[in-house]
Residue frames as qw, qx, qy, qz and C-alpha x, y, z in Angstrom:
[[0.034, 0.877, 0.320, -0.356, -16.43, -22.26, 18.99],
 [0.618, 0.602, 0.107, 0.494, -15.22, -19.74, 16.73],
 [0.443, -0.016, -0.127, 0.888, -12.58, -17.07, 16.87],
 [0.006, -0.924, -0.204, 0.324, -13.69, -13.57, 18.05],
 [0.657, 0.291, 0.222, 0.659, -12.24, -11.40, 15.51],
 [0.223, -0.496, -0.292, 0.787, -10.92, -8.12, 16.61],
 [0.359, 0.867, 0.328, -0.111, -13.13, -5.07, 15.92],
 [0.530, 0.414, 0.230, 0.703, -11.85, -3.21, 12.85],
 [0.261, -0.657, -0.115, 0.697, -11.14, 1.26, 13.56],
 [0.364, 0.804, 0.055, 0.466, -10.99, 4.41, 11.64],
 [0.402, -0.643, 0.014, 0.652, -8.40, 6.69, 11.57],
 [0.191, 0.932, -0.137, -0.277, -7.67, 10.04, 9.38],
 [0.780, 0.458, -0.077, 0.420, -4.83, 9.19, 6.31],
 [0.378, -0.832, 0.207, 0.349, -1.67, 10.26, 7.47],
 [0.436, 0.750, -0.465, -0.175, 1.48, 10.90, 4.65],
 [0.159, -0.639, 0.748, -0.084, 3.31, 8.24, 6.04],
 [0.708, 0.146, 0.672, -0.159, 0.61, 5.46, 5.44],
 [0.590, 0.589, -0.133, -0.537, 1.20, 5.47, 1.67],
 [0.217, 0.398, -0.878, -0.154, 3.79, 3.00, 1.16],
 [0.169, 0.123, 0.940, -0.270, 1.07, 0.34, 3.01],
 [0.428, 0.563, 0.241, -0.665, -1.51, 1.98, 1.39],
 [0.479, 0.571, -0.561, -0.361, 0.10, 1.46, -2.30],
 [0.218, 0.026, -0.976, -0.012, 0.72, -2.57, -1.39],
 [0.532, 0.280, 0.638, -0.481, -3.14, -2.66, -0.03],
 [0.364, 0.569, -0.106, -0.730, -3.78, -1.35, -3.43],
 [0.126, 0.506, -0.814, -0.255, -1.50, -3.44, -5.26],
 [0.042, 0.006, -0.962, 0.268, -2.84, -6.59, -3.35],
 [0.420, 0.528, 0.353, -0.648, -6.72, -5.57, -3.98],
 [0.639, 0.557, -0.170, -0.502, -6.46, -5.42, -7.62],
 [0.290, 0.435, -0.817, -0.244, -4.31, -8.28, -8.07],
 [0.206, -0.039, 0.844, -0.493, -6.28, -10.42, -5.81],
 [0.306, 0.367, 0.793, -0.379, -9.62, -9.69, -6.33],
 [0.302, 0.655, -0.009, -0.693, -10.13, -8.29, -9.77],
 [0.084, -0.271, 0.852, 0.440, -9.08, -11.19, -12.14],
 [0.357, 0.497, 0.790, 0.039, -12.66, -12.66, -12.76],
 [0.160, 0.883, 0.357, -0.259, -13.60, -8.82, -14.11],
 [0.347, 0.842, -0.367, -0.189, -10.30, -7.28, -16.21],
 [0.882, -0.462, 0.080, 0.042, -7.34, -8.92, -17.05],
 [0.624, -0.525, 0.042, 0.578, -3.58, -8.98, -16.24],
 [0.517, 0.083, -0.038, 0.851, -2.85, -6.13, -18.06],
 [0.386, -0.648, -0.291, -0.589, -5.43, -4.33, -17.44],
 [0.708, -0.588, -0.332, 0.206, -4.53, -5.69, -13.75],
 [0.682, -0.125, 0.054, 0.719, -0.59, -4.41, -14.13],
 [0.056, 0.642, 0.319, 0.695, -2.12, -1.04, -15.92],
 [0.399, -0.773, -0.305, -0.387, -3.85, -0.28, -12.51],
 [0.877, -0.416, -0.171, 0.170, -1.32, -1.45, -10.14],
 [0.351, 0.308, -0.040, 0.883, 1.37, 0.72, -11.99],
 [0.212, -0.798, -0.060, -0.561, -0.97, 4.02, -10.57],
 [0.652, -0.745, -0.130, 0.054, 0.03, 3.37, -7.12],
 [0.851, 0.064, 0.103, 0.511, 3.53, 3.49, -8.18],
 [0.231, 0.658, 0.178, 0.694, 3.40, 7.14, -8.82],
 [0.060, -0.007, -0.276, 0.959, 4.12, 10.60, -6.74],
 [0.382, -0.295, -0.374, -0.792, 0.63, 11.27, -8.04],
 [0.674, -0.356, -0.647, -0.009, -1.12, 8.07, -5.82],
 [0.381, -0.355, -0.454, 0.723, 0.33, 10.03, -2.19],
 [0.099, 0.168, 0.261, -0.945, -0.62, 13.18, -3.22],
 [0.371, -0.348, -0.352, -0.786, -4.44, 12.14, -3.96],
 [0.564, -0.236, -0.677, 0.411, -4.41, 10.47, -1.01],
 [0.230, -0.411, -0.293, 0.832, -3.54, 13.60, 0.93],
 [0.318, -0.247, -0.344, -0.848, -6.19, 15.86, -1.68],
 [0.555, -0.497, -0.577, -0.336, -9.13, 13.84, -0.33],
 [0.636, -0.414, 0.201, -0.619, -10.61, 12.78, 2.68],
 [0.620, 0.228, -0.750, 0.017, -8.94, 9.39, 3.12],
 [0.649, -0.538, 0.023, -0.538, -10.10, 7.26, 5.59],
 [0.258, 0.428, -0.866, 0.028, -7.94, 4.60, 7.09],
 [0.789, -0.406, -0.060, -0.457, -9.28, 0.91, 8.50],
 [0.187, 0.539, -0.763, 0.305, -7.42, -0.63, 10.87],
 [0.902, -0.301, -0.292, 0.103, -7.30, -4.34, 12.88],
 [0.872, -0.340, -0.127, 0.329, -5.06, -4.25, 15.48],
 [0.199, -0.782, 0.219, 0.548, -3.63, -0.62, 14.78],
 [0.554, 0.014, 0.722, 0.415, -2.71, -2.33, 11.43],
 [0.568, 0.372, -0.110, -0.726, -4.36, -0.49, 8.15],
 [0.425, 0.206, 0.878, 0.083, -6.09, -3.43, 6.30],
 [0.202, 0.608, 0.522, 0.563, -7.95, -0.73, 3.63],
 [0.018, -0.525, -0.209, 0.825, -9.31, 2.58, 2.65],
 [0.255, 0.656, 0.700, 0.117, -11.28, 4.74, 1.32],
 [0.318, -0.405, -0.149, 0.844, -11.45, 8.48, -0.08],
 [0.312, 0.849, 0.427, 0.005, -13.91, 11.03, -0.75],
 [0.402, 0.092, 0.232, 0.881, -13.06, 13.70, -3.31],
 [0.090, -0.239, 0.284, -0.924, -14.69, 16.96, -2.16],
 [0.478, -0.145, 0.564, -0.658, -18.42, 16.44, -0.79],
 [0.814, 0.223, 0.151, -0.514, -19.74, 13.92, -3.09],
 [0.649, 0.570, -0.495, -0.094, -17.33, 11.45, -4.87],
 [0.823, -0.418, 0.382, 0.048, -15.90, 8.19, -3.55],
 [0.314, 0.808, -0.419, -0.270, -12.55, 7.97, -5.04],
 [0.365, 0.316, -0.873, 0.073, -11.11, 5.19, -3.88],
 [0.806, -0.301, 0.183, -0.476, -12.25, 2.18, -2.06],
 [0.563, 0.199, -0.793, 0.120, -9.42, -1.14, -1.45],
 [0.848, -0.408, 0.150, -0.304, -9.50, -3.62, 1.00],
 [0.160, -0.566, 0.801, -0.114, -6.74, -5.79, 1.76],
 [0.704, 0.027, -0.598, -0.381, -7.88, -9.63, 0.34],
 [0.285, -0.096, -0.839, 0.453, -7.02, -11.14, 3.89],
 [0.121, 0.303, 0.636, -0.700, -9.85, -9.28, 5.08],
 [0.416, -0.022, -0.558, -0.718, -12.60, -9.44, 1.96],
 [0.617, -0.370, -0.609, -0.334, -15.85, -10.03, 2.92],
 [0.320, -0.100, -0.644, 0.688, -15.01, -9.02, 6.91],
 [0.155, -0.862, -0.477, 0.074, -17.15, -5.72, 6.68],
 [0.590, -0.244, 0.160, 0.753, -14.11, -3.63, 6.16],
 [0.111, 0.125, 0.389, 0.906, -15.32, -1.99, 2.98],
 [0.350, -0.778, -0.442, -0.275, -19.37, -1.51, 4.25],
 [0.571, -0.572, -0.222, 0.545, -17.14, 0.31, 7.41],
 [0.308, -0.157, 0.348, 0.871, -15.20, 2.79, 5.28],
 [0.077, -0.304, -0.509, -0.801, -18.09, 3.28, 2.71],
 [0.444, -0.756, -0.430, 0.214, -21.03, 3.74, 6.28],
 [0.360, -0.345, -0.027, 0.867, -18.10, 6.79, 6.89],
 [0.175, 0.080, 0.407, 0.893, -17.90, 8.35, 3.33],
 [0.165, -0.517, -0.746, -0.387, -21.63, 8.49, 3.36],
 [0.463, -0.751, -0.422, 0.208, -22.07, 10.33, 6.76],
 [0.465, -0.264, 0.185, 0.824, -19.01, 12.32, 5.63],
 [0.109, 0.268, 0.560, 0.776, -20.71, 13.59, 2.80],
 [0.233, -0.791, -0.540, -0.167, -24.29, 14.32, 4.30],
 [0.318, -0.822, -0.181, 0.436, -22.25, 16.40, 6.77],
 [0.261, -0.360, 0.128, 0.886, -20.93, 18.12, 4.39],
 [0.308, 0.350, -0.035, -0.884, -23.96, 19.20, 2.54],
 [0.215, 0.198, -0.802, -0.520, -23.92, 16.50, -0.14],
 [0.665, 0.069, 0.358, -0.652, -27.38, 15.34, -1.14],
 [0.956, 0.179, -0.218, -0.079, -26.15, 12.18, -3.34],
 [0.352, -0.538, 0.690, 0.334, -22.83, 10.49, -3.47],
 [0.803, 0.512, -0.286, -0.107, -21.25, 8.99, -6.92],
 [0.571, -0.489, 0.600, 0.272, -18.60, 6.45, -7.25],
 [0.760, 0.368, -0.421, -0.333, -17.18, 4.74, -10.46],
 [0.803, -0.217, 0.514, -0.211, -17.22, 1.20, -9.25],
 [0.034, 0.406, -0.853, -0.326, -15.11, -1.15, -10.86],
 [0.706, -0.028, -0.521, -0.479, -16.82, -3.97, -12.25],
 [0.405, 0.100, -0.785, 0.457, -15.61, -5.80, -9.21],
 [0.094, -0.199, -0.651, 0.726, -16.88, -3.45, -6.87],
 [0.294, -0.116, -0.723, -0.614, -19.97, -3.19, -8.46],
 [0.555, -0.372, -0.738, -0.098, -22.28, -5.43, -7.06],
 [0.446, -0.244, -0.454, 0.732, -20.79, -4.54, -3.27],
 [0.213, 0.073, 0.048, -0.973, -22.17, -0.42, -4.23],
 [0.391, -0.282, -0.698, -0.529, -25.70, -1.98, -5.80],
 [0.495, -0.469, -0.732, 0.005, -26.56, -3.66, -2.85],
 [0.195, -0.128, -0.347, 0.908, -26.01, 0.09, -1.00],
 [0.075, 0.723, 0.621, -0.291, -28.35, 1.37, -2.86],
 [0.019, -0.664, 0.315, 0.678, -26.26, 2.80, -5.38],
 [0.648, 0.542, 0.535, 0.028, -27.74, 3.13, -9.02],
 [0.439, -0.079, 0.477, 0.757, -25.62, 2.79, -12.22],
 [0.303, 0.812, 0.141, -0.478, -26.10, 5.80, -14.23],
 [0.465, 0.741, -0.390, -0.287, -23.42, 5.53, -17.05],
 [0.936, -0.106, 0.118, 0.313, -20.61, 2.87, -18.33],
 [0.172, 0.968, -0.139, -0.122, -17.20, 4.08, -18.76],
 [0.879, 0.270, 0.011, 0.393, -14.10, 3.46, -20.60],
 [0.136, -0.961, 0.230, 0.066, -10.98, 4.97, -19.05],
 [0.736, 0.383, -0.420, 0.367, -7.13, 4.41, -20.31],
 [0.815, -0.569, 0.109, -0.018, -4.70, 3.32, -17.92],
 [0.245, -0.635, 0.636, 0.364, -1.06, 3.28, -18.86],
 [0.223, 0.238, -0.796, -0.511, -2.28, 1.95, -22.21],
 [0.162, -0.165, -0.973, 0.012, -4.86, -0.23, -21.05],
 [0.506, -0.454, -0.280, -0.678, -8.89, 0.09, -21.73],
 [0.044, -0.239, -0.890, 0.385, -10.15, -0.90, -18.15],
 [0.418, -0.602, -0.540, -0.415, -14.40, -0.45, -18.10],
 [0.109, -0.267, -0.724, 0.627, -16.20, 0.88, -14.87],
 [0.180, -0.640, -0.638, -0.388, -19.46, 2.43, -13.55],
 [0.050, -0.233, 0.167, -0.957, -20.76, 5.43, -12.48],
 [0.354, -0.425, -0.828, -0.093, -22.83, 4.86, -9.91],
 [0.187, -0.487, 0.047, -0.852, -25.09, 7.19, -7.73],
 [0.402, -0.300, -0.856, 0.120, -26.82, 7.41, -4.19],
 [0.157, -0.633, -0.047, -0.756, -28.96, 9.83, -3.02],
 [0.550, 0.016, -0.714, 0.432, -28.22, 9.89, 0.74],
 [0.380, -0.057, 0.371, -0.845, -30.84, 10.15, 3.86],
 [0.602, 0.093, -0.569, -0.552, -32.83, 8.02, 1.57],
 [0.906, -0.292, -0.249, -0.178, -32.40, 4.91, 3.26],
 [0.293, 0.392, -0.649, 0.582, -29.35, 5.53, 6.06]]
């Protein structure tokens, strides 16, 4: 028989979860982003957590934490009512439901707060993962990174639609 695998939680970011937060990050883009940029373009991104800057957008948004076993294992954060800023997942748990958990939140966040779409720019990675939400690419975009061109997509969902 298989393993029961314990149910995953939200909790509210707290200041203290950044340092686990910045090695989810870390451990997200090195993991699971090599078929789609690469390694400097990996090391470019991985440097941003590295910064004062990475805690205090954290604590700007709406950051959502997911947790196994009290554990965080990813997150996710909306920037005011319509914008998914971030979105990582710990690679030990890819493909669990972890990120559809977090991004099922942001979405219900947002409707309650007024918002009548939501946008993300979706890495080429995470891409696909927003498509199959029902989010629809509106632009490409080229953004520098500590020197380094990384690509992503604005994507859009207009939300009520099909929740």
């Amino acid at each position: 028989m298989g393993q029961t695998l314990p149910k995953p939680g939200l909790r509210p970011f707290l200041p203290d979860d950044v340092p686990v937060l910045a090695a989810i990050f870390a451990a997200s883009i090195e993991e699971l982003t090599g078929d789609d940029y690469n390694e400097a373009q990996q090391q470019a991104w991985m440097e941003a957590a590295e910064t004062e800057e990475f805690g205090k957008r954290l604590a700007a948004d709406l950051t959502l934490i997911a947790t196994l076993e009290g554990s965080p294992v990813g997150f996710a954060s909306l920037q005011g009512a319509d914008h998914i800023r971030m979105l990582y997942v710990h690679p030990a748990v890819s493909g669990q439901g972890i990120a559809t958990m977090l991004v099922d939140a942001l979405e219900k966040l947002a409707g309650g707060r007024g918002a009548k779409s939501l946008s993300v720019d979706a890495s080429d990675t995470a891409q696909g993962f927003f498509a199959k939400r029902g989010y629809v690419a509106m632009q490409r975009n080229s953004i520098t990174v500590n020197d380094e061109w990384l690509a992503n997509t604005t994507m859009k969902k207009t939300l009520g639609a099909s929740q």
